[in-house]
C-alpha positions in Angstrom: -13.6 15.4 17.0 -11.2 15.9 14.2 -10.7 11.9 12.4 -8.4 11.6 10.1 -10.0 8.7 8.4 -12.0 8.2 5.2 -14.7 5.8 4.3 -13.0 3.2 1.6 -14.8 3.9 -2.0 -14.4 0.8 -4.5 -11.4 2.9 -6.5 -9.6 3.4 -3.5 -9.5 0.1 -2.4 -9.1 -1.0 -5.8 -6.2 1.2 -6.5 -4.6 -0.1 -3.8 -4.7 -3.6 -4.3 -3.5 -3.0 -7.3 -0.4 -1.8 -5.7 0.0 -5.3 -4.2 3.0 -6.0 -2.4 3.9 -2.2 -1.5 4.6 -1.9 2.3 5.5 0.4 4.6 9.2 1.3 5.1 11.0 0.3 8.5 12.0 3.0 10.1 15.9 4.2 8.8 17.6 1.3 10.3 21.3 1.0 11.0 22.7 -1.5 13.3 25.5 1.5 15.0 22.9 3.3 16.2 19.5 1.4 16.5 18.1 0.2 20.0 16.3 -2.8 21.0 13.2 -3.8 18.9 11.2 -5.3 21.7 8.2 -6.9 19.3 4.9 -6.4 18.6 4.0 -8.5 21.8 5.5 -5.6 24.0 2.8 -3.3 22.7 -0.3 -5.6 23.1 -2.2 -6.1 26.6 -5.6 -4.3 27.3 -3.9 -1.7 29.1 -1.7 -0.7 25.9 -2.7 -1.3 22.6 -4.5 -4.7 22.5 -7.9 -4.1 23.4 -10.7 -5.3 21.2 -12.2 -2.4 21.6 -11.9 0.8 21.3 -12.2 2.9 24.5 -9.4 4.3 25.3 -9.2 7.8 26.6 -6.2 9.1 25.2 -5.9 6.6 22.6 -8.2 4.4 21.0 -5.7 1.4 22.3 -7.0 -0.9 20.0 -4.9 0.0 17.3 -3.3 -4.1 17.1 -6.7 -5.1 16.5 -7.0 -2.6 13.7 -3.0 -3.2 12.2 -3.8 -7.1 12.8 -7.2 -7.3 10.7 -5.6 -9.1 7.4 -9.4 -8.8 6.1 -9.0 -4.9 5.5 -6.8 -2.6 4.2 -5.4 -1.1 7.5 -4.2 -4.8 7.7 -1.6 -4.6 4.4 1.6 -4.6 7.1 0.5 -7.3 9.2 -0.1 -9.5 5.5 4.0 -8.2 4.4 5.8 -11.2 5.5 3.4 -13.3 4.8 2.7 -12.7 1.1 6.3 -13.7 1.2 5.3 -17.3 1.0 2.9 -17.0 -1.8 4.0 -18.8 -5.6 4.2 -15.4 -6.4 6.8 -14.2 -4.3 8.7 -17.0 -4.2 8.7 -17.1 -8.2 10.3 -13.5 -8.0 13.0 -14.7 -5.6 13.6 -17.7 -8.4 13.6 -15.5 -11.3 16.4 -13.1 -9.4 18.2 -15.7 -8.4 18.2 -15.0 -4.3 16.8 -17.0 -1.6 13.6 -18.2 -1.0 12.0 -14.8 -1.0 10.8 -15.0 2.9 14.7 -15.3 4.1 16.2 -13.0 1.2 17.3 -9.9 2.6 16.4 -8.0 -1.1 13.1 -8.8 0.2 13.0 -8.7 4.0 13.8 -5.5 4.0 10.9 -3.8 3.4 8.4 -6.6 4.0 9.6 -6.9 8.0 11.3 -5.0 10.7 14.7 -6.6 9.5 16.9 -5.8 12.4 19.9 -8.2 12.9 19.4 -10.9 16.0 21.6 -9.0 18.3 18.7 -6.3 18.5 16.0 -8.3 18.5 14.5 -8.2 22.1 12.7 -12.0 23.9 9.2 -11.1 22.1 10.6 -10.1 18.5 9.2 -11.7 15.7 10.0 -11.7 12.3 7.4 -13.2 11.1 5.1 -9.9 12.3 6.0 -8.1 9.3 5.3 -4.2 9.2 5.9 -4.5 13.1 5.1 -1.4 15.0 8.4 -0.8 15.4 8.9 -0.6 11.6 7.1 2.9 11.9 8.0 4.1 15.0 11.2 3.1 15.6 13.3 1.2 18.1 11.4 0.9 21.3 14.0 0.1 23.5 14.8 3.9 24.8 10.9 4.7 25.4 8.9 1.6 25.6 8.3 2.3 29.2 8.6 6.1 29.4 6.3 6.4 26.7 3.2 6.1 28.9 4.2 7.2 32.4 2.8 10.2 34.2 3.5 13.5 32.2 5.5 12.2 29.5 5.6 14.4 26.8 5.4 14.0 22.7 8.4 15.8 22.7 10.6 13.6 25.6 9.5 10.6 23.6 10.5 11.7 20.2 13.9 12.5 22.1 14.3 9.1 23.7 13.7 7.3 19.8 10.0 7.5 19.0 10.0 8.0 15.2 8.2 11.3 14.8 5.4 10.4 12.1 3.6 12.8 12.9 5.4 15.1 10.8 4.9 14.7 6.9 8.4 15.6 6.0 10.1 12.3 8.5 6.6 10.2 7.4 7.2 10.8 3.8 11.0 9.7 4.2 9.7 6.8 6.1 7.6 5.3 3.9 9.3 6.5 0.1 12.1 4.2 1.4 9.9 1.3 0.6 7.2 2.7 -2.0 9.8 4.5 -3.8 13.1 2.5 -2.4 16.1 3.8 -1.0 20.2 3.7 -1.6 19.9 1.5 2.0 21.9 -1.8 1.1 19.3 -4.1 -0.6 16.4 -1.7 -0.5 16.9 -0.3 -3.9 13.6 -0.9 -6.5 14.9 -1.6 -9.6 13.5 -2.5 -13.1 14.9 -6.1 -12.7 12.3 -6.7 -9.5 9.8 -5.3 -11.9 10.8 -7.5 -14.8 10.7 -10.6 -11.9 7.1 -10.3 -11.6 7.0 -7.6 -8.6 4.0 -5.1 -8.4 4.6 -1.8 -10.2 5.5 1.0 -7.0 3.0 4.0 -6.7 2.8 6.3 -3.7 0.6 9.1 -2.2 1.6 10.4 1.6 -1.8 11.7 2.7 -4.0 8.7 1.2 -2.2 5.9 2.3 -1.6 7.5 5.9 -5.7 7.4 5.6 -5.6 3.8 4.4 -3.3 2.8 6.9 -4.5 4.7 10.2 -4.7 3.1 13.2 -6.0 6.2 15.3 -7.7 9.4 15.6 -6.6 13.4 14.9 -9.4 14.6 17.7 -8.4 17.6 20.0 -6.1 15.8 22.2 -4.0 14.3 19.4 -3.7 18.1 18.2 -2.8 19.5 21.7 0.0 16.5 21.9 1.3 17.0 18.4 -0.1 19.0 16.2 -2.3 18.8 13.1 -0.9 19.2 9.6 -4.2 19.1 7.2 -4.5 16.9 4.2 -2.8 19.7 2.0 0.5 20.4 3.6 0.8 16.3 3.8 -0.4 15.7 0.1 2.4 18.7 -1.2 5.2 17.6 1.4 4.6 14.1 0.1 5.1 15.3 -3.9 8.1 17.1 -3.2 9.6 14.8 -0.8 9.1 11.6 -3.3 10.3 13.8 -6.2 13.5 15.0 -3.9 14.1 10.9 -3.1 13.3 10.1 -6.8 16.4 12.2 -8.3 18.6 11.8 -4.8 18.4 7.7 -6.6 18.9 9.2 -10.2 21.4 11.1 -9.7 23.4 8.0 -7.5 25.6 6.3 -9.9 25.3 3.3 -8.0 21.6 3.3 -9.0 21.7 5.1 -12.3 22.5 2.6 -14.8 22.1 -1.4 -14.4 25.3 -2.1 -16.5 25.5 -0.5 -19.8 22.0 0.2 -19.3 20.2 3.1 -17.9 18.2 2.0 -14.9 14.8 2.1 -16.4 12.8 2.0 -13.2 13.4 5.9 -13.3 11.5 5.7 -16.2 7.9 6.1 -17.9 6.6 2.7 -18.1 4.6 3.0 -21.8 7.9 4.9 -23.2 8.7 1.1 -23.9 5.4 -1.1 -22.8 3.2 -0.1 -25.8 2.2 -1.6 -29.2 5.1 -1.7 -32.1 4.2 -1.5 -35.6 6.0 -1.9 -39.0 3.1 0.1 -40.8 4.9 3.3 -42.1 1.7 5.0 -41.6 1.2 4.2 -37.3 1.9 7.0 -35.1 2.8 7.0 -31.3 -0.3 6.6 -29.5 1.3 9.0 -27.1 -0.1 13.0 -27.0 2.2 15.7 -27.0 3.5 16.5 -23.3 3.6 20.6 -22.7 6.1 20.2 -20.1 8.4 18.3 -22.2 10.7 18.9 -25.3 9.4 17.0 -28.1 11.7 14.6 -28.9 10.5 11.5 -30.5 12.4 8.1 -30.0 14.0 9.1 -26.3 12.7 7.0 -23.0 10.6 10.1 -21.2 11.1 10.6 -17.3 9.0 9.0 -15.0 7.8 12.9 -14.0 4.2 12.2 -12.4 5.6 13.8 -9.6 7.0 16.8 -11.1 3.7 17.5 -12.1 1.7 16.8 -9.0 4.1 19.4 -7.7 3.8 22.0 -9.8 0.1 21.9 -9.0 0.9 22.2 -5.3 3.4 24.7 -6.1 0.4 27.0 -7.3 -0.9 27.1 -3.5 1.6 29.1 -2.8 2.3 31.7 -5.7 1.6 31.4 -10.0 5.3 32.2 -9.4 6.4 29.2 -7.8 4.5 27.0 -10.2 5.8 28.8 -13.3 9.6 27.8 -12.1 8.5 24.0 -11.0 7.7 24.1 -14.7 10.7 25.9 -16.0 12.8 23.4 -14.3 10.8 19.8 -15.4 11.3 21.4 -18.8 15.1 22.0 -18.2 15.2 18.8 -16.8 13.9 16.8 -19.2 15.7 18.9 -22.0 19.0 17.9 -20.1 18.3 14.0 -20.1 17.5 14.1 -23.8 20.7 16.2 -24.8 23.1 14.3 -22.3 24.0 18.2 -21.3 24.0 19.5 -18.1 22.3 16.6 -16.5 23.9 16.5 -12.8 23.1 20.4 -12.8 19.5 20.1 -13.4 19.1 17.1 -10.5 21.0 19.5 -8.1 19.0 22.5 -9.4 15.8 20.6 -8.9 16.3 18.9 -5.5 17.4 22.6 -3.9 13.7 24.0 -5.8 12.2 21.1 -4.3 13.6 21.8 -0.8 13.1 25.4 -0.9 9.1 24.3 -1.4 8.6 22.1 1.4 10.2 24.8 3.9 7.3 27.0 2.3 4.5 24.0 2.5 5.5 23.9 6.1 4.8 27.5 7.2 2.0 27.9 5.1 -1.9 27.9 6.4 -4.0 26.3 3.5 -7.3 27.8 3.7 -10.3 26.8 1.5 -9.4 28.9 -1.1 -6.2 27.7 -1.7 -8.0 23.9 -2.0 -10.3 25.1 -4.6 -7.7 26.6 -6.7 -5.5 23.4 -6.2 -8.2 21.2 -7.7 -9.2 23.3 -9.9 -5.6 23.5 -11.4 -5.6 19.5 -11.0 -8.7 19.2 -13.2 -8.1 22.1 -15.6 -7.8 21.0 -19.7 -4.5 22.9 -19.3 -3.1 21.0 -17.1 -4.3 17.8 -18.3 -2.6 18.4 -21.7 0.2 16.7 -19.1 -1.5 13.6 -18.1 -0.2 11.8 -21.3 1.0 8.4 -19.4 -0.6 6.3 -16.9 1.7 7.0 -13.9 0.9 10.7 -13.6 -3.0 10.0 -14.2 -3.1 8.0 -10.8 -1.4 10.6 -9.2 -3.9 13.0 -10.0 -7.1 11.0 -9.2 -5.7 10.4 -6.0 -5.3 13.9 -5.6 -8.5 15.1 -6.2 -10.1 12.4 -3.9 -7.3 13.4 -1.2 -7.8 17.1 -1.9 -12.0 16.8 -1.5 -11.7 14.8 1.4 -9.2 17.0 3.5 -11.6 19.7 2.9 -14.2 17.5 4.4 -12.4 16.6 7.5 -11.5 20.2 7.8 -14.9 21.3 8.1 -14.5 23.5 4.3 -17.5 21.8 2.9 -19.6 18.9 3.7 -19.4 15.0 2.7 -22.7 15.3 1.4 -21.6 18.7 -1.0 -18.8 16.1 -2.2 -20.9 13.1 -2.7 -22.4 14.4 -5.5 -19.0 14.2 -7.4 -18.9 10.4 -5.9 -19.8 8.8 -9.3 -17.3 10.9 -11.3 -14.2 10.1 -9.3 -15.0 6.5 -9.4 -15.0 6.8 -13.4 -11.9 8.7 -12.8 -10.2 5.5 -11.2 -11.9 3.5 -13.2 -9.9 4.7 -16.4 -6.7 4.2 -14.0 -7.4 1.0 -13.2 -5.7 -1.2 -15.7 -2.4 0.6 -17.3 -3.0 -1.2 -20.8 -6.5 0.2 -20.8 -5.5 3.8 -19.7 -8.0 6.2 -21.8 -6.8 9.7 -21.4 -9.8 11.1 -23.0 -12.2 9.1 -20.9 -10.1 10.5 -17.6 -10.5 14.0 -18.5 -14.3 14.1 -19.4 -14.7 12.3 -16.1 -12.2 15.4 -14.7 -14.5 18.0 -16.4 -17.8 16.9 -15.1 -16.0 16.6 -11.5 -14.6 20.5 -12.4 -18.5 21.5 -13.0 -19.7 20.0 -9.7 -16.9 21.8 -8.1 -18.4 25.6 -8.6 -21.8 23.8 -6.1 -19.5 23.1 -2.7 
């Protein structure tokens, strides 16, 4: 049996509380076209998805238990409404100046299924949160074909099952949320950071992990397929990076006023020490894969580079021109020239990629030489602010296990890195406290152990 599941380290689970209020995306709502949402109730019963335990044949059918556990991490969507009530939330909603932050609409729409009342079926409840419908779309079309005799993955997708099985429509899913989207009031923006909201971060294969409610075995795979931690990690860099500069390149979202909208931005390229001493440097280290330019806001580009590394799966070709282009990028932003052409440049690189993550086989060798380009000095000459670091420890640990579950190496070959990788979050743990140089030694001894699996 195939189980796409991992056992929660302490960095894990630390990195994503640290995440806080972050919460899955409803599924892309819109009111012309939507059907019913019947409710969380409509999926519960023992002969569904409510039993306490699980022993279901086809599926495990426990899986409310599991979403409903507020104790655990599978239970963050079950806890997104409800946070809503906390002092902090409800200081956020004071500071922007919208209602009380469990009726405001800024906020209900990504912390509950937020679908108007004429679409709300007789069991509906707002107050589930991260309903299943959030995920998997409007029930109403397939609610009761979904489980007859001989239904099909494919019929049910048809009839309005959200297909999350593939990485490409999961990623979409959830960036609307982690990342936000141009969807009326589900934009992020530097002013709900600036409010008191948790800082957004986002990695496709991990968080599926830390949010599954069921099993990849061998009838999962004959029903719908198995994608592999590597296809779903890549897809999920490209497609946040696509979604990333779709937003930038919005003029809607660009500029807050006669600002620019800084949540586009590199967090320490303001949020670090200032000093009148004429003999203080920038604390920050030289960044290969951008100009150097002093005194100019850098590009939130974690992404970028997480995708160059996945890019080298597939050919030192393909890496070389992710490069090029976060380079030309980056060069464009800082001379005003040329900047709308870069975006569109990028986006049709970063499309072009995911067609080519979707055909492609990873095999073991292509894993190795990913994380080993993840953990290489030369790469980490990149990994000079906090945002990109995270990426990259979640990377490794995402990489490592995907080779686990795919039967490339053994947990207990990878256990012996254990110790490293929590060092490695540990130095991403707190962003004021962000020690590249203690993050890359950890790196290196994790790149020695790598040559024993």
């Amino acid at each position: 049996m195939k189980i796409n599941q991992r056992p929660l380290s302490g960095g894990i689970l630390l990195l994503f509380l640290i995440m806080g209020f972050a919460t899955a995306q409803p599924a892309g709502f819109d009111e012309n076209t939507d059907g019913i949402h019947a409710g969380v109730m409509s999926c519960y019963g023992s002969t569904c998805h409510g039993r306490q335990e699980s022993t279901g044949v086809v599926v495990l059918q426990n899986e409310i238990q599991i979403w409903q556990d507020e104790t655990t991490v599978a239970g963050a969507h079950v806890r997104a409404y409800k946070i809503l009530f906390d002092d902090r939330s409800q200081a956020i909603a004071e500071k922007m100046n919208i209602d009380a932050a469990h009726t405001a609409p800024e906020c209900l729409s990504c912390h509950s299924d937020p679908v108007p009342a004429s679409l709300r079926g007789p069991q509906f409840q707002i107050s589930d949160g991260i309903g299943c419908e959030a995920c998997h779309g409007a029930s109403g079309g397939w609610l009761t074909s979904h489980y007859a005799e001989g239904a099909t993955h494919a019929e049910n997708i048809s009839n309005g099952l959200y297909p999350t099985e593939d990485p490409l429509a999961r990623a979409d899913l959830c960036l609307s949320c982690h990342l936000g989207s141009s969807r009326e009031d589900q934009f992020v923006s530097h002013r709900l950071m600036a409010a008191g909201h948790p800082r957004m971060s986002f990695e496709l294969d991990l968080f599926t992990a830390l949010q599954a409610h069921h099993l990849e075995d061998y009838d999962y795979e004959e029903r719908k397929g198995l994608q592999g931690g590597a296809r779903v990690w890549a897809i999920g860099q490209a497609k946040a990076l696509q979604n990333q500069l779709d937003l930038f390149g919005n003029s809607d979202h660009a500029r807050d006023g006669l600002f620019p909208e800084l949540i586009f931005y590199d967090c320490f390229a303001c949020h670090r020490e200032i000093s009148d001493d004429p003999n203080w440097r920038p604390v920050v280290r030289e960044n290969p894969l951008r100009p150097d330019i002093r005194g100019v806001p850098k590009f939130n580009d974690a992404h970028m580079i997480m995708l160059s590394i996945a890019a080298s799966s597939l050919s030192d070709e393909a890496r070389q021109s992710v490069d090029a282009q976060t380079f030309a990028f980056h060069r464009a932003l800082e001379t005003g020239i040329g900047v709308d052409e870069e975006i569109t440049a990028y986006m049709a690189l970063s499309a072009r990629l995911i067609r080519q993550f979707q055909r492609k086989q990873f095999t073991r060798s292509d894993y190795l030489s990913m994380i080993r380009n993840t953990l290489s000095r030369s790469t980490a000459a990149a990994y000079t602010d906090y945002q990109t670091t995270e990426q990259v420890v979640m990377a490794v640990d995402t990489l490592l296990n995907a080779m686990v579950v795919s039967g490339m190496t053994t947990r207990q070959a990878v256990s012996i890195m254990r110790e490293d990788l929590e060092i490695a979050y540990d130095a991403v743990l707190d962003p004021n406290d962000y020690d590249q140089d203690q993050l890359i030694a950890a790196l290196d001894r994790i790149a020695a152990s790598l040559e024993t699996i």
